[in-house]
N, C-alpha and C positions, 0 to 999 in steps of 0.2 A: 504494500500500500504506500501511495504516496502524499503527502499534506506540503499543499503550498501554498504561502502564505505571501501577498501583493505581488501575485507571479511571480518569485525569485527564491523566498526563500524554503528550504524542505526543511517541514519541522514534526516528521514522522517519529523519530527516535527519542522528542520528548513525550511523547504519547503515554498516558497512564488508562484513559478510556477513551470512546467516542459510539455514540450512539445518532442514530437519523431515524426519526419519526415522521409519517407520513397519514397523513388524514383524509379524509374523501370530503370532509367536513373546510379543509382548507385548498389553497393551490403550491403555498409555497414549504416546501423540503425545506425541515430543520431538524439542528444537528447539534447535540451540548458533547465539550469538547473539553477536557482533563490533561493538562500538559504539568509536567515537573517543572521546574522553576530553575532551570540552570542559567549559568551568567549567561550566554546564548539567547535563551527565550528572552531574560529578563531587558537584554541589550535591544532586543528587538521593539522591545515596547508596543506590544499589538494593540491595534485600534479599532475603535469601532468604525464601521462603515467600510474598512478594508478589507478586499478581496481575498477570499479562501477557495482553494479548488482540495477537492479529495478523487482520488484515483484507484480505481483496485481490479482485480481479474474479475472478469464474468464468471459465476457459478460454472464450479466443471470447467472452466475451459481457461488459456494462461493469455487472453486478450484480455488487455489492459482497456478498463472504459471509467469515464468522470461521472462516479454517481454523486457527486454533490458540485455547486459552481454557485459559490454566493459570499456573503459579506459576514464579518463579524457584526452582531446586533449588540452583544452585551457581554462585558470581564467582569468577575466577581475574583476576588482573591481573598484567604487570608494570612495575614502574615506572620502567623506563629509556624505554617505552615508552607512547606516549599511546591506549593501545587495552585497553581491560576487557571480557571475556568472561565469557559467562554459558549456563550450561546449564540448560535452560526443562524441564518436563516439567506434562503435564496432572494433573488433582487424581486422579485415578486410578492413580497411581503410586503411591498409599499402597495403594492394593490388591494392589500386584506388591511393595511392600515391608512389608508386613506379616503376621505368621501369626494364627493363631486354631485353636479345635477346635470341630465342630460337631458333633450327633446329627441327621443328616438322617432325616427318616420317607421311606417306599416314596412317591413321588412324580416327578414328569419334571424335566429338567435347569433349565427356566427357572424352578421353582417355590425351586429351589435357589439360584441366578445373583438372583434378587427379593430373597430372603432377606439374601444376603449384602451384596447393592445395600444392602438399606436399614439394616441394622445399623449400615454402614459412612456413610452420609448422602450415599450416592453416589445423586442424581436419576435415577430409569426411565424411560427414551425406548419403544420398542416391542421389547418381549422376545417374540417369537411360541410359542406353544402346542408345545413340542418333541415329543407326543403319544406317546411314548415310556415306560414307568415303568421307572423304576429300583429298587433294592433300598434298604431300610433300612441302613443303617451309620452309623458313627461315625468321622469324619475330622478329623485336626489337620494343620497345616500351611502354607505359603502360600497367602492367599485366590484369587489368580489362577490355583493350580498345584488348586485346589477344582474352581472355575468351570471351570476345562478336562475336569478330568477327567469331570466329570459330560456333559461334550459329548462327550468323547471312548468313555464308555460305551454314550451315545444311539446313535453309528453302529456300535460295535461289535454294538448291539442292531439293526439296519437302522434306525436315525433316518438324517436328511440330518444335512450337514455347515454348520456354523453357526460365524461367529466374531463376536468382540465387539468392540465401538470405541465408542470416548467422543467427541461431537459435544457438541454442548449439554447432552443426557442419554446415557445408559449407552442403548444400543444393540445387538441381535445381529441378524445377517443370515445369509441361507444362501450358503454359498461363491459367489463369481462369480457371483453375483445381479442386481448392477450393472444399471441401464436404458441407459446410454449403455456400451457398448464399443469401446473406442479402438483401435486400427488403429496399430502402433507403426511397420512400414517407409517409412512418410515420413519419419520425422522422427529414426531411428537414424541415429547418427552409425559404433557398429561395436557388431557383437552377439559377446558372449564364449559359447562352448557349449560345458559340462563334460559328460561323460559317462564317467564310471566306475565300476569295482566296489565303492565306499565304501556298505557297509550293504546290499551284496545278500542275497538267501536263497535259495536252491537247493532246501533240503534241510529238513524241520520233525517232527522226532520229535516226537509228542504222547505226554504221559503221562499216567495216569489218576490215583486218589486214593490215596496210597501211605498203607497198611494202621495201619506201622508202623515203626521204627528198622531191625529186624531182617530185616526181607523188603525183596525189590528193588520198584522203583516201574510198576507194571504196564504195558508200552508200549501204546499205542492202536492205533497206526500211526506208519510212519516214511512221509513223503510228499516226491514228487523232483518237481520240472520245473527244463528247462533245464541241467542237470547235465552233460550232454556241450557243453553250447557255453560254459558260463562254469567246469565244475567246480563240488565239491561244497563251500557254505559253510552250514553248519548252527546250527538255533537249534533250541532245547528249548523245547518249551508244554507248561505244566501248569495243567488249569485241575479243578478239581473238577468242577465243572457239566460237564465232555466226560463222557459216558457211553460211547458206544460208536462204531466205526470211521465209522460215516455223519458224527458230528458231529465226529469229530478232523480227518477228511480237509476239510470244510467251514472250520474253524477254521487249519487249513493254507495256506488258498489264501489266505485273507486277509492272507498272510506273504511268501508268493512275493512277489521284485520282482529287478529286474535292477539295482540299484544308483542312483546318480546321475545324472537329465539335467534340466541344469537350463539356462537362458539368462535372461545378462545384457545389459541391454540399454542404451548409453549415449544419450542424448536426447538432439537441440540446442533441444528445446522441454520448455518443465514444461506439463504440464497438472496443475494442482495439486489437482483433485477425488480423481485416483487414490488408493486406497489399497490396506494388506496386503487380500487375500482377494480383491481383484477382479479380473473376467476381464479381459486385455486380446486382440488376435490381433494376428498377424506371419505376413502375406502369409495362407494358408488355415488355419494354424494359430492354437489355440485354449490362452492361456497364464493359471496364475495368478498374482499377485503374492503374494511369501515375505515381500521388504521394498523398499520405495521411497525413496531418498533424492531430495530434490528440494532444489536450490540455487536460492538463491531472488538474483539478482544481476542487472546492468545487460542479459543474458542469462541466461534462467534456464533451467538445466538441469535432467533428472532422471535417478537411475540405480536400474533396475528389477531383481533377481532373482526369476525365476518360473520355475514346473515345471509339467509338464502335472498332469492331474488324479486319475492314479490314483499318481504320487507324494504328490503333495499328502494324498492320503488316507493312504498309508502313514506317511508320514514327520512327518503331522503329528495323525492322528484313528486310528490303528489300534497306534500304539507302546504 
């Protein structure tokens, strides 16, 4: 492995850990980073805002590839102690931390996801054709919490399910698209499996376009499944565009879920190509990844949480 630090210098060998986390929930790869404190490091004076590249073999194979390319965000030291840490995060983090307001025109989500890209001087890798249109509006907010929504609209509208990551350039891919799928029961060391009512829906009253202050808000339809095996937990939809009971009951289903099942999964092996959004299986089952840590040490570990596929839609393309 290699760590280089403002392009020039390699600072592998003070290495004590390094770990990169990756979330389906975020865009940008981050990395906390445990360096010894030799006169070396100390000379260097790392800064924040300066660039860090990390370098290592592809799983299995002795091709060298840059799974990290970003900035120092934050150093923490203490100094009874000869060991300085640093919290790394990719140049894409100013997307997840900054807002803005946009007037998007009637157009599809990548046309939106381009826009923001290049305002922002974030590089476009391949953003595919989301063939989708969306509606004209006007949006302010965080730039990431933009980017999503506009994806999160596309499969509302039947678009496929697309997430974003930062490699070299700004990238979107369709969920679990992955060409290599990894096979985790060899190499689990113990799988955690949560499964409960946390965010179920049973029960989804739709309401139509309420008139006015003084009158009640006209019901569509009130729509039940699973109500006798889990009981009734209920959400309200109101959406203007529902017209009539064919499209409440439609706009329903897309609601039903039985809560939480998710599985974690602890590694004795990193495979470090994985990232959030890709498929992996376990034994005949077909899982995605929510987030992946991967510790990167004398053995390197990784720990995965994923959920099948029609959580994944729920929980992360239909809220």
């Amino acid at each position: 492995m290699k760590i280089i630090y403002d392009r020039k210098y390699y600072i592998e060998n003070a290495l004590i850990s390094l770990s990169l986390t990756d979330s389906i929930d975020g865009i940008a790869y981050k990395a906390t980073m445990d360096l010894v404190e030799s006169d070396g490091i100390y000379d260097l004076q790392i800064a924040k805002a300066r660039p860090v590249q990390i370098i290592d073999k592809i799983y299995e194979t002795e091709k060298e590839n840059t799974i990290f390319n970003g900035v120092v965000w934050a150093r923490r030291k203490t100094y009874k102690k000869d060991k300085v840490s640093f919290d790394l995060k990719e140049r894409t983090v100013y997307i997840e931390a900054s807002e803005d307001e946009y007037m998007f025109k009637a157009g599809t989500a990548d046309e939106r996801i381009k826009k923001i890209a290049k305002d922002w001087g974030i590089p476009i890798g391949n953003i595919p054709n989301t063939n989708v249109k969306l509606d004209k509006k006007v949006e302010k907010g965080n730039l990431l919490d933009l980017m999503r929504k506009a994806l999160r609209e596309t499969v509302k509208k039947g678009g496929k399910m697309y997430i974003l990551r930062m490699e070299d350039k700004l990238n979107m891919y369709e969920l679990g698209k992955n060409k290599i799928v990894y096979q985790l029961e060899g190499i689990c060391e113990e799988v955690d499996d949560t499964n409960s009512l946390e965010g179920a829906v049973t029960s989804v009253k739709v309401l139509g376009k309420s008139k006015d202050d003084k009158h009640a808000t006209p019901v569509l339809g009130v729509f039940k499944k699973d109500t006798d095996k889990y009981g009734t937990l209920q959400k309200v939809k109101q959406d203007e565009k529902i017209k009539n009971k064919k499209d409440a009951e439609k706009a329903a289903k897309t609601m039903f879920n039985s809560g939480e099942d998710l599985k974690t999964f602890q590694c004795v092996v990193d495979i470090n190509t994985i990232r959030a959004g890709d498929k992996v299986r376990f034994f005949d089952h077909e899982y995605y990844v929510i987030d992946i840590v991967h510790n990167i040490k004398s053995s390197p570990t990784m720990t995965i949480k994923a959920g099948k596929l029609d959580y994944m839609r729920r929980k992360f393309f239909d809220e």
